[in-house]
N, C-alpha and C positions, 0 to 999 in steps of 0.2 A: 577751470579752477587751477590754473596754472602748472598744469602737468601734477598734481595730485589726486590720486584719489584712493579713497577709505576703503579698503577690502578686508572681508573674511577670510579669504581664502592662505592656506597654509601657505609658509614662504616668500611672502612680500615683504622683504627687507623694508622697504621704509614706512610701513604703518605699524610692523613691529619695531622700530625704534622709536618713532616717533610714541607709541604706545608706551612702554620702557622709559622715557625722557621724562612723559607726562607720570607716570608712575613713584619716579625719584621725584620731580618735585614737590607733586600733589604728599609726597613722605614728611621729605624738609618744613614743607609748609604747616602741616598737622604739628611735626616734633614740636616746631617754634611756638604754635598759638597754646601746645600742652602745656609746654614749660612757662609760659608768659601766664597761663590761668594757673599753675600751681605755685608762681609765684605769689602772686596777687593772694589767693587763697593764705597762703602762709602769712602774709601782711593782715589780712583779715584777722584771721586766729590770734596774733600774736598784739595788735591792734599798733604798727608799723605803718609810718606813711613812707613812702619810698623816698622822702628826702631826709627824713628824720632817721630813715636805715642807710643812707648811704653815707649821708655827712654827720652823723652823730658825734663825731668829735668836731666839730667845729658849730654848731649850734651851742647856745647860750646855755639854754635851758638841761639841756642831755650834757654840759660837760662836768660837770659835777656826779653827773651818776654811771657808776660803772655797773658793769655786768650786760649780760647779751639780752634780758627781758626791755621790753619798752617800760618806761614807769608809769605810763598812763594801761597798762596792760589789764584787765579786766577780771580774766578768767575768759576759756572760751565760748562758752555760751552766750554769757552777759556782751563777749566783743561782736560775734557775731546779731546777735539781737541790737547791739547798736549799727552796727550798718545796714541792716537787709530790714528793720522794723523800724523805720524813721518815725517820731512822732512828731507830732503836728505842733510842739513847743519848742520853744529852743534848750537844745540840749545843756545840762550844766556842766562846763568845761572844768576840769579837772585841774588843779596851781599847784605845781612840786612846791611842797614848802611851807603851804599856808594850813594848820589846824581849821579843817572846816565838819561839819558835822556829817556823818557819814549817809549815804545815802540808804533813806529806810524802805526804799522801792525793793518789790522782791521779785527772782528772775522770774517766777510766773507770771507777775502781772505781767511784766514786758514782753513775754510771749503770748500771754492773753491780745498785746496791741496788736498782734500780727496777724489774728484770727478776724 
């Protein structure tokens, strides 16, 4: 094995380092995929597509609307119950701008679909 080899034994500099090396990694790598789900998560919650959060001022639709909420925002229940409880219809997409009738679906049914 190429002049390697894995020991228990107290004092073997290079499986304690090599131990050590894989220990900061295997850290980095956990920190990165944390932050990467609690972004997404926040995107959820907030109901933020990651290009509608990044470039919102140069989208068509978001330049007219200020402030830090998305305006297709839900509440977070209802945002969550839309991504994680898909229904089997197509979803009615939400138009900044157009008076349409409000939606008379109540949050329980929508988490009844989930059951």
């Amino acid at each position: 094995m190429n002049g390697y080899k894995l020991s228990t034994k107290q004092g073997n500099s290079e499986s304690t380092g090599c131990w050590i090396v894989m220990q900061i990694v295997c850290f980095f790598g956990l920190l990165f995929l944390l932050s990467l789900l609690g972004m997404h998560l926040y995107f959820i919650i907030t109901n933020w597509t990651t290009w509608e959060y990044l470039k919102r001022w140069k989208i068509w639709y978001l330049k007219a609307h200020k402030g830090e909420r998305s305006p297709f925002d839900l509440g977070v229940i209802r945002n969550i119950t839309e991504v994680f409880c898909h229904k089997n219809y197509p979803m009615d997409w939400v138009i900044i701008g157009l008076n349409t009738q409000p939606n008379t679906q109540t949050i329980s049914d929508e988490l009844s679909m989930c059951l």
